[in-house]
MARRO-535205 format. One line per field, with one value per residue (C-alpha): residue number from 1; residue in three letters; chain; x negated, z negated, y negated. Coordinates in steps of 0.05 Angstrom, whole numbers. Layout:
MARRO-535205
k = c(NUM  ...)
r = c(ALA  ...)
c = c(A  ...)
c1 = c(X  ...)
c3 = c(Z  ...)
c2 = c(Y  ...)
This chain:
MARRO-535205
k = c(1  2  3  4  5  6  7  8  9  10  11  12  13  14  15  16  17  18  19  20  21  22  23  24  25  26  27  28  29  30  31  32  33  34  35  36  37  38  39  40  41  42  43  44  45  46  47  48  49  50  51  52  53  54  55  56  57  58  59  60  61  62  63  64  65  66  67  68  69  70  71  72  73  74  75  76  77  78  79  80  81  82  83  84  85  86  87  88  89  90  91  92  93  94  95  96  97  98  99  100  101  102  103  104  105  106  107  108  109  110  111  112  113  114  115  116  117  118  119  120  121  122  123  124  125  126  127  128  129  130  131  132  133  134  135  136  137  138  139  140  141  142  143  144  145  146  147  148  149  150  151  152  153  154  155  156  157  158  159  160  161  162  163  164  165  166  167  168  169  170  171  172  173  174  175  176  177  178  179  180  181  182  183  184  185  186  187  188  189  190  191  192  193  194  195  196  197  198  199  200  201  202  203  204  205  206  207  208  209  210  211  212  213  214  215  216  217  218  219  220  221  222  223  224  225  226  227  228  229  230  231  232  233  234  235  236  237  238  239  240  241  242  243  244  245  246  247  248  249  250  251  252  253  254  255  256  257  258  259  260  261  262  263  264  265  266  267  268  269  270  271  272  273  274  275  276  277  278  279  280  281  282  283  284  285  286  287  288  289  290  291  292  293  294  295  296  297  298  299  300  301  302  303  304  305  306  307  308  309  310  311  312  313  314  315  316  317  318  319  320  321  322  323  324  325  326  327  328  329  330  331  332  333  334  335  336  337  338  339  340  341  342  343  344  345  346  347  348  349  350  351  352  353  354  355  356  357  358  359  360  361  362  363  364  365  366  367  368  369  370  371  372  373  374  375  376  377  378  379  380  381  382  383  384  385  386  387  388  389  390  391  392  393  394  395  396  397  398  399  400  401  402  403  404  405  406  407  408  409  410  411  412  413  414  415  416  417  418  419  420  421  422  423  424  425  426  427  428  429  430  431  432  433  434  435  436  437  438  439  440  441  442  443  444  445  446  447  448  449  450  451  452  453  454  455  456  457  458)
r = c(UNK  UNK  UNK  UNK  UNK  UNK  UNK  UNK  UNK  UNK  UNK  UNK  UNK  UNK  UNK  UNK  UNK  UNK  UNK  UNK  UNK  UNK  UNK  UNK  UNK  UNK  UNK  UNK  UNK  UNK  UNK  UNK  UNK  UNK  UNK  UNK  UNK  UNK  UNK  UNK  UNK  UNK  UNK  UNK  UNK  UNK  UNK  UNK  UNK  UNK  UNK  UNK  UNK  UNK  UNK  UNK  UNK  UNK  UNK  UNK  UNK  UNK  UNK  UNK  UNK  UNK  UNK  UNK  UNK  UNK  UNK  UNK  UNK  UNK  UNK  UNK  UNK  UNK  UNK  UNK  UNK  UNK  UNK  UNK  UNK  UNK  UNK  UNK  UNK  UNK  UNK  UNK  UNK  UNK  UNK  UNK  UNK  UNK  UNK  UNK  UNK  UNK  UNK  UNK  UNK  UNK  UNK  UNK  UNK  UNK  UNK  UNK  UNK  UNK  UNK  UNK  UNK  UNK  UNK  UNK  UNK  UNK  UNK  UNK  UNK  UNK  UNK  UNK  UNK  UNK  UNK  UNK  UNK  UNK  UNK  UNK  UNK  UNK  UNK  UNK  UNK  UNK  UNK  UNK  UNK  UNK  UNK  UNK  UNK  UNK  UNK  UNK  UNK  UNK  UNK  UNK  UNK  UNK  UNK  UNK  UNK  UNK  UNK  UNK  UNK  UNK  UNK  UNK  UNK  UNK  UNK  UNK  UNK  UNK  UNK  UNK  UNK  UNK  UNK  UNK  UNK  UNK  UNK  UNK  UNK  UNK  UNK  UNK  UNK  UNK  UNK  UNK  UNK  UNK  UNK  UNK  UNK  UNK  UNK  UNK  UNK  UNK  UNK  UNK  UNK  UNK  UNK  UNK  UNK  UNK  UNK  UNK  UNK  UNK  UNK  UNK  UNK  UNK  UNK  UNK  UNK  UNK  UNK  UNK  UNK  UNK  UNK  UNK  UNK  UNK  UNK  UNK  UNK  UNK  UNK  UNK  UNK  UNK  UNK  UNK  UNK  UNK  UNK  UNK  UNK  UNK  UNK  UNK  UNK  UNK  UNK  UNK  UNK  UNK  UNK  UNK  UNK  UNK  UNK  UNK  UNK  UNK  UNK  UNK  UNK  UNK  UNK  UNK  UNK  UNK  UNK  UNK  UNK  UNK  UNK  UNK  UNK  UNK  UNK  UNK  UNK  UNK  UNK  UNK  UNK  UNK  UNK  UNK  UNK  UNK  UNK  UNK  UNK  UNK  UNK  UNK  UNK  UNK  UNK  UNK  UNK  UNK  UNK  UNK  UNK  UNK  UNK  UNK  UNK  UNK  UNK  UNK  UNK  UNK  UNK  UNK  UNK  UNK  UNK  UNK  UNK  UNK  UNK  UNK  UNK  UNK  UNK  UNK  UNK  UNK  UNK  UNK  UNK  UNK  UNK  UNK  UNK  UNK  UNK  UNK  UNK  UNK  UNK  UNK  UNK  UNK  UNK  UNK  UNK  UNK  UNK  UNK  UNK  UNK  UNK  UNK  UNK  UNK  UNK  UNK  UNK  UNK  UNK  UNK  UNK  UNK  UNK  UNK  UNK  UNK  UNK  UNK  UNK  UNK  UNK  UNK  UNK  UNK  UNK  UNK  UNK  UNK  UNK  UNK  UNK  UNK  UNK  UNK  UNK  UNK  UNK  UNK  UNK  UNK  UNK  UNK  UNK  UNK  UNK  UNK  UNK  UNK  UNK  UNK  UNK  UNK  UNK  UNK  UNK  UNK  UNK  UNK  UNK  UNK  UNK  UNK  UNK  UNK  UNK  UNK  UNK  UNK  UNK  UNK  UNK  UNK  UNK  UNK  UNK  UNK  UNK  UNK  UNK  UNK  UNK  UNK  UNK  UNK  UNK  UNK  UNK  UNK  UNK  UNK  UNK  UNK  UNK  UNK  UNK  UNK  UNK  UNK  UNK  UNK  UNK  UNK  UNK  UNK)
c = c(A  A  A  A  A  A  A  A  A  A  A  A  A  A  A  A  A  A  A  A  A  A  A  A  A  A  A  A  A  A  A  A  A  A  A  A  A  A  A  A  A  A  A  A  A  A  A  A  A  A  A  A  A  A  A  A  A  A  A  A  A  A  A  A  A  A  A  A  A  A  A  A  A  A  A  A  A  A  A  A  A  A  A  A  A  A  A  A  A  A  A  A  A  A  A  A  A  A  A  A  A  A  A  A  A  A  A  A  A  A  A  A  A  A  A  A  A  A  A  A  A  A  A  A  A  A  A  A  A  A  A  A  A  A  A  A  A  A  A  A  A  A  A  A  A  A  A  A  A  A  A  A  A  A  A  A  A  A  A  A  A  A  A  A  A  A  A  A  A  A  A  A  A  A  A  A  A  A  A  A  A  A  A  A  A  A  A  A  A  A  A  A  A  A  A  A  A  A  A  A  A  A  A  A  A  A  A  A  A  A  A  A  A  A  A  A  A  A  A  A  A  A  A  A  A  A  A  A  A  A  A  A  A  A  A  A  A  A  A  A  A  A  A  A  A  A  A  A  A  A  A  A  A  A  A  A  A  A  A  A  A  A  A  A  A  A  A  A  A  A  A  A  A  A  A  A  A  A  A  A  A  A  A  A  A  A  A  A  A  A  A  A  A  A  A  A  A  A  A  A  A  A  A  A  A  A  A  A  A  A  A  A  A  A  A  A  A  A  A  A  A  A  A  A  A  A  A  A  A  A  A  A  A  A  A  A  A  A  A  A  A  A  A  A  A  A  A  A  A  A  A  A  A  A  A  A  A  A  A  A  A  A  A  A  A  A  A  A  A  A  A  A  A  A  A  A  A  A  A  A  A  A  A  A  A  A  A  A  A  A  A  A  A  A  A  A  A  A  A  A  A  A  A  A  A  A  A  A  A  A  A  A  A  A  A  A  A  A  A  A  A  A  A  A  A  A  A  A  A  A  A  A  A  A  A  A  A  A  A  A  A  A  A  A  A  A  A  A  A  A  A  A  A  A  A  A  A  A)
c1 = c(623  580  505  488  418  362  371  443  507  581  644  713  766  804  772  711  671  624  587  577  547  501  483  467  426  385  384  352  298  279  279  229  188  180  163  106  73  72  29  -19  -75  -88  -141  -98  -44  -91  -118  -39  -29  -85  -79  -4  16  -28  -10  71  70  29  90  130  97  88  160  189  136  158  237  220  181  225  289  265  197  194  251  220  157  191  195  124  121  161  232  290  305  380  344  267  270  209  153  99  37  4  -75  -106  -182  -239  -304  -287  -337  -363  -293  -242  -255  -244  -190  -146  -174  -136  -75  -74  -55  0  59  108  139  156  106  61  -8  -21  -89  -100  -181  -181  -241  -288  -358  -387  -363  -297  -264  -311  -290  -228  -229  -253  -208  -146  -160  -173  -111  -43  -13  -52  -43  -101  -89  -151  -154  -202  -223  -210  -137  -119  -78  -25  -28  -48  17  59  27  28  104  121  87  124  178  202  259  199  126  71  25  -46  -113  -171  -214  -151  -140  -58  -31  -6  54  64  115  176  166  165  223  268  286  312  363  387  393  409  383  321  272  201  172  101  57  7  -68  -119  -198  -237  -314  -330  -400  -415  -387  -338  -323  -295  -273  -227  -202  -162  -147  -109  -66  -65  -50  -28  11  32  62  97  136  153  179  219  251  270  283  240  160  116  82  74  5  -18  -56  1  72  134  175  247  234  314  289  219  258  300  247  202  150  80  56  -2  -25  -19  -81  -45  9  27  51  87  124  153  178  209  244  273  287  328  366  331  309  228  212  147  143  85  82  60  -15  -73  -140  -171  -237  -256  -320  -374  -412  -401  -407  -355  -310  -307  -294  -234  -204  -220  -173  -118  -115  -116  -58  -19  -14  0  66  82  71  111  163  174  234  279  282  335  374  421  429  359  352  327  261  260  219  176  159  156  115  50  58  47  -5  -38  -21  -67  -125  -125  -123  -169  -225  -207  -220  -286  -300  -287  -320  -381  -383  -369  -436  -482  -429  -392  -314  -252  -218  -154  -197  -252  -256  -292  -304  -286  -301  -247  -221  -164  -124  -170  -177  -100  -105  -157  -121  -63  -108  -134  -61  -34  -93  -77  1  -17  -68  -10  28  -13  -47  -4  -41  -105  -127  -191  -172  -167  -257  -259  -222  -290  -310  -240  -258  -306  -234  -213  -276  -300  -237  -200  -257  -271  -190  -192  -250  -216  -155  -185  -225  -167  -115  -160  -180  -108  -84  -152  -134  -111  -32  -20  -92  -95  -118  -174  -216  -272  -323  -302  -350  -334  -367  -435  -415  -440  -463  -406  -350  -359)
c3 = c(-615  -660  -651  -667  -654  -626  -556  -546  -562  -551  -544  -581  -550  -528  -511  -471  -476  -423  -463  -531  -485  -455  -529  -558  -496  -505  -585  -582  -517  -560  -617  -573  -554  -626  -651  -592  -605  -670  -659  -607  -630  -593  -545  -519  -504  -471  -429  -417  -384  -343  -317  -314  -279  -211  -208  -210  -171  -119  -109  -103  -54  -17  -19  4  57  82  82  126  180  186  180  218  246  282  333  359  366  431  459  510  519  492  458  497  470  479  510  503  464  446  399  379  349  293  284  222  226  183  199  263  315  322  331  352  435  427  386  433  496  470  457  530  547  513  543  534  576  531  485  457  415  360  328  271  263  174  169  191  181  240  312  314  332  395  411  409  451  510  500  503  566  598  572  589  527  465  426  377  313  275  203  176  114  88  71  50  94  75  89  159  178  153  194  261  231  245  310  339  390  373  311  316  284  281  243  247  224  257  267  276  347  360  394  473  460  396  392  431  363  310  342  348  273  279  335  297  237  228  145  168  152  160  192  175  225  222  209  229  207  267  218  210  209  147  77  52  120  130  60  87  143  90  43  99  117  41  9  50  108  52  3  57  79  14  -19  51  38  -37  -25  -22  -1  -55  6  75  114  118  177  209  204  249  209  222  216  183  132  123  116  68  21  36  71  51  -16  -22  -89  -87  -71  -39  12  39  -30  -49  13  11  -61  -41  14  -16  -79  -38  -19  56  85  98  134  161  233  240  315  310  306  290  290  237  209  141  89  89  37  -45  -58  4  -19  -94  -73  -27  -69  -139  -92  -80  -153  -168  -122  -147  -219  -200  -160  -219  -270  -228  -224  -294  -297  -255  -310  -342  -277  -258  -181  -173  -197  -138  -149  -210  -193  -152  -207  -265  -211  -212  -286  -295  -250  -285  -349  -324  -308  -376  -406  -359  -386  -454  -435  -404  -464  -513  -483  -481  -560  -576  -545  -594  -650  -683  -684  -717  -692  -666  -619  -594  -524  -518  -446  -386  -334  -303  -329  -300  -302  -264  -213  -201  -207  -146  -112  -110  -72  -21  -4  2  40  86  91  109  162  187  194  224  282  327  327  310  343  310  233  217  233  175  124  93  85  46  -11  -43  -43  -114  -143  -114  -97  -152  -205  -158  -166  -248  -250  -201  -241  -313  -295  -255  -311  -347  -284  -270  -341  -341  -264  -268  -257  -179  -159  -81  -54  -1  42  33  86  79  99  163  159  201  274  315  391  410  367  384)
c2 = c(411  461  459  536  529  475  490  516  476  497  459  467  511  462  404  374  311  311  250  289  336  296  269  330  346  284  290  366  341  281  321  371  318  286  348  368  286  309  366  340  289  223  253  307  261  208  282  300  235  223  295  297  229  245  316  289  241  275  324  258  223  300  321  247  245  311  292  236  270  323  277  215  215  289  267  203  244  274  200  205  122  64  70  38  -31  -72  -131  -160  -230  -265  -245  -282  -246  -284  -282  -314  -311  -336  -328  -277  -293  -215  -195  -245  -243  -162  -177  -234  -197  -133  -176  -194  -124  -114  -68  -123  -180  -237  -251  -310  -298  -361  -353  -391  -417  -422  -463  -427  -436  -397  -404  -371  -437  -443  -374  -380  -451  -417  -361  -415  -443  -366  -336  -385  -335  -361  -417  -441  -480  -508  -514  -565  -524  -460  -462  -378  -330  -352  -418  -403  -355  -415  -455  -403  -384  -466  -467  -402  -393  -329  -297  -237  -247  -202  -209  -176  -193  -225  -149  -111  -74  -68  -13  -34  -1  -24  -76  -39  11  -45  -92  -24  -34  -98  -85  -21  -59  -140  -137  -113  -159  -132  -61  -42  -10  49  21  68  67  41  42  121  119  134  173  111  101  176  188  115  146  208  158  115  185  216  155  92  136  183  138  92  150  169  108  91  157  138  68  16  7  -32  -60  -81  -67  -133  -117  -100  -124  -146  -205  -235  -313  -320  -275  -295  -375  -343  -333  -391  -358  -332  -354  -383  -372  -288  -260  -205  -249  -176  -149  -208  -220  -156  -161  -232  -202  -129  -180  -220  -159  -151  -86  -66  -5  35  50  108  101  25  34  -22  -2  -40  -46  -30  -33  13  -14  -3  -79  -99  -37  -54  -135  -108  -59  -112  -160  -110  -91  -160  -179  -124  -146  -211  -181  -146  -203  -246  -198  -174  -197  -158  -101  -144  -151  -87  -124  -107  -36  -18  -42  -9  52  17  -27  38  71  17  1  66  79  11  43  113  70  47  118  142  97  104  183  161  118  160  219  180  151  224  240  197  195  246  234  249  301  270  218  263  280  348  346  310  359  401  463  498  439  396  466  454  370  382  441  399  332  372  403  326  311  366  361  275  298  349  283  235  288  263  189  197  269  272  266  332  334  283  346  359  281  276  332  274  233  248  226  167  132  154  120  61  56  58  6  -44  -36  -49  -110  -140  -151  -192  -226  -246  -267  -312  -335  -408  -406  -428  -431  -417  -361  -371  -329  -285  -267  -187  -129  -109  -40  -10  -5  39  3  43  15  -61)
């Protein structure tokens, strides 16, 4: 094989090595890319990053999303009611709660209604301090269907589905939160998945934003379709999902045994169970027609608590899961895992951008670090360009369950900046935050913000 010039190679008359080829290919491309590092100083390639990794991946998560409407999700939308099932077995609907007493009588009284015939509701009171386990007394001895458990102090989420998980009839659990509002009709849509497939381990539901009252509330209600809706489809389209909705989520006990339960030192039990279970070779999918209206913060101090948690709980999955980079059985998890490292790695860039913007403004810089300007150019025309069309393409998506999202359009163009900086803070604080986190300290609840209701809306 003669190279004749950087980017052309040809092969001898009579003979053809497919791997040569595919080494001279990769020698001239990393060749390419030395070179172009070489030119480019160390603030350009901290800009080429930060604006190159959303603007990628939001094709990604586009494109996937896409193949599994049109692939999957469009024909069930021609099914009016309730998909037929083999036969209707048992399911028992968990309901951890701490510190619920505004919302857990909506919540159980919804249960009561659901569009299924064999089914048991197990509440689980965490401790709490207020009069949720009064509430949910009364409840017991009104509805035959729920079962109450009483913790004597605040034990963690986690701790309190094991504790429902033991106490359960049923192979199926749901579980939901303590605010969360789940669809009548949604459990012949979750259980589906497990008599089509017997490896299927855990389906995720839809959550839909309930709290729209004010700007974080609406901005919530795109992200939920952009992002969370978005993504899910996505991933289950390439693979694997990084997550379950833990406000939503249909287990198979065998499986959830498997992999001993919920752990209770993850301050994110929704993240980590579905890495124990796709690690153990099980199957998690995302059923879009399995809705939970749920309730979310409205407030900057209850948002940045939540979403610090999340970010949190995600680099402890990751941490904990380092290792399966060295293990070829689970290569499968491999993108999903590249995928958040990377997006921790673009938080980190991002506020070095930020940061060195800023110095540059009192100091003068060299020229390889300074950041001229931080404010978009044609690039960040394009980077934006490019939101709003995945904004749009999600809302096409989800119209068919929540009628009213695509009134919220405008709301979502403030998306981009508030969510994704509230995003890169979380992020940077939280790595420390974990590493400094005492090695299997339990996680417990927090009172969360529950949003401004409206009269209307409780």
């Amino acid at each position: 094989m003669n190279p004749i010039s950087p980017h052309f190679v040809v092969f001898n008359d009579n003979f053809f090595d497919l791997f040569e080829y595919i080494q001279a290919i990769l020698a001239v491309f990393l060749s390419d890319i030395s070179t172009v590092f070489k030119q480019l100083s160390i603030s350009q390639i901290l800009l080429g990053y930060v604006f190159y990794y959303p603007f990628f991946m939001s094709y990604v998560w586009m494109i996937g999303a896409l193949y599994y409407y049109f692939h999957y999700e469009k024909h069930d939308l021609k099914i009016k009611e309730q998909p037929e099932l083999k036969d209707y077995p048992s399911i028992s609907i968990l309901v951890p709660c701490y510190n619920e007493e505004d919302n857990v009588k909506e919540v159980i009284t919804h249960l009561m209604g659901m569009n299924y015939p064999n089914y048991e509701v197990i509440a689980i009171n965490d401790g709490s301090k207020d009069r949720t386990g009064d509430i949910l007394n009364h409840l017991s001895i009104t509805y035959p269907k729920l079962k109450v458990i009483h913790h004597a102090k605040n034990q963690g989420k986690a701790i309190g589905l094991n504790t429902a998980a033991l106490f359960a009839r049923s192979e199926y659990l749901i579980g939901i939160d303590g605010d969360a509002l789940l669809d009548h009709d949604a459990i012949p849509w979750l259980l589906r998945h497990f008599q089509m497939g017997p490896r299927v381990a855990a389906v995720t539901g839809n959550p839909r934003i309930r709290t729209r009252s004010t700007l974080l509330g609406r901005i919530q209600v795109g992200e939920f379709s952009s992002i969370v809706g978005l993504i899910k489809r996505a991933q289950r389209t390439y693979g694997r999902l990084f997550t379950v909705s833990g406000v939503v989520a249909m287990f198979r006990r065998t499986a959830l045994h498997d992999v001993n339960y919920w752990s209770p030192d993850m301050l994110t039990e929704d993240i980590d169970i579905s890495w124990k279970l796709q690690l153990r070779h099980w199957d998690v999918r995302f059923e879009p027609r399995a809705l939970c209206w749920i309730l979310m913060p409205e407030t900057l101090h209850g948002l940045w608590k939540q979403r610090l948690r999340w970010a949190m709980g995600g680099v402890q999955v990751m941490l904990k899961n380092v290792w399966i980079l060295t293990e070829w059985r689970k290569r499968r998890m491999w993108p999903i895992f590249l995928e958040y490292f990377s997006s921790l790695l673009w938080a980190y860039l991002m506020a070095s951008v930020i940061l060195l913007w800023s110095i540059g403004l009192f100091i003068n810089l060299p020229a390889s670090i300074k950041v001229g300007s931080i404010l978009p150019h044609w690039h960040g025309v394009m980077l934006g360009t490019t939101c709003l069309l995945q904004i749009l393409i999600s809302l096409y998506l989800d119209r068919q369950y929540d009628h009213s999202l695509f009134r919220y359009y405008f709301w979502m163009v403030w998306y981009p900046l508030a969510y994704w900086m509230l995003n890169m803070m979380s992020t940077v604080v939280s790595v420390p935050k974990v590493l400094l986190r005492g090695h299997g300290k339990r996680a417990v609840w927090v009172s969360p913000d529950r949003g401004l209701r409206t009269p209307n809306e409780k």
